[in-house]
N, C-alpha and C positions, 0 to 999 in steps of 0.2 A: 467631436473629439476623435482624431485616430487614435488606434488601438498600439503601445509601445508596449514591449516585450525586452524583458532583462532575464541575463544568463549569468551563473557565477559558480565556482564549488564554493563551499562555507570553509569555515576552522576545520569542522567533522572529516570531511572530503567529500562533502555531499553535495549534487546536482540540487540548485534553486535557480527556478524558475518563475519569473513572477509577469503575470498580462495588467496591461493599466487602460481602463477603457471601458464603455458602456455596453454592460449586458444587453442584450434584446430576446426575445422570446427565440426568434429563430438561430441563433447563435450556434455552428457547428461546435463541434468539439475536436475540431485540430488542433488544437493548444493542446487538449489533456491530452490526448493520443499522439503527439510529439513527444510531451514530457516521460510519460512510461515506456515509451517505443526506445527511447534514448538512454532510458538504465540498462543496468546489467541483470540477470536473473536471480544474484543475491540481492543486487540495492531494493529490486521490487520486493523481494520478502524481507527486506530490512522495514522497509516503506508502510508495509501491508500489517507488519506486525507491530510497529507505532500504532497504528491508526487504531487496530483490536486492542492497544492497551488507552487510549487513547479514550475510545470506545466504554469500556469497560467500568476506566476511572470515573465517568463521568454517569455513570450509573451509581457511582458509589461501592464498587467490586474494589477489592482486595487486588491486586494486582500478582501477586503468590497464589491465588488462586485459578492465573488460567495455564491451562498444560494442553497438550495437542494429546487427541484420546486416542488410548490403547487397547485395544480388542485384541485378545490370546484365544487362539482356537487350533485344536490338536484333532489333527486327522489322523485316523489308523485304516488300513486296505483291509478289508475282509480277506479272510484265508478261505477262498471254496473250489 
């Protein structure tokens, strides 16, 4: 079976990409590395931040409970 490859934006406006075709062990990965190479630098953190709530839910998390962490650290110059 050859491998077919469909391209589309969705309702969202979102790049879907889909391969039809038999995995094998030695299978490159130019598919995925076409597919991210072809977003924009927001779709991939759109993409990326699915995937961690995605991730997350399926743990059983709360999804209000993830936030990107904040470290406050105050520098003062010695006077000498």
């Amino acid at each position: 079976m050859a491998d077919t490859t469909t391209k589309y934006i969705d309702e969202k406006g979102r790049l879907v990409m889909t391969r039809k075709g038999k995995l094998s062990d030695g299978d490159d990965r130019s598919f995925d590395i076409e597919f991210w190479q072809s977003l924009t630098d927001d779709q991939r953190m759109t993409a990326m931040w699915e995937l961690v709530e995605t991730a997350h839910a399926m743990k059983g998390g709360d999804p209000n409970e993830l936030r990107l962490q904040r470290t406050v650290a105050s520098l003062k110059r010695r006077r000498g």
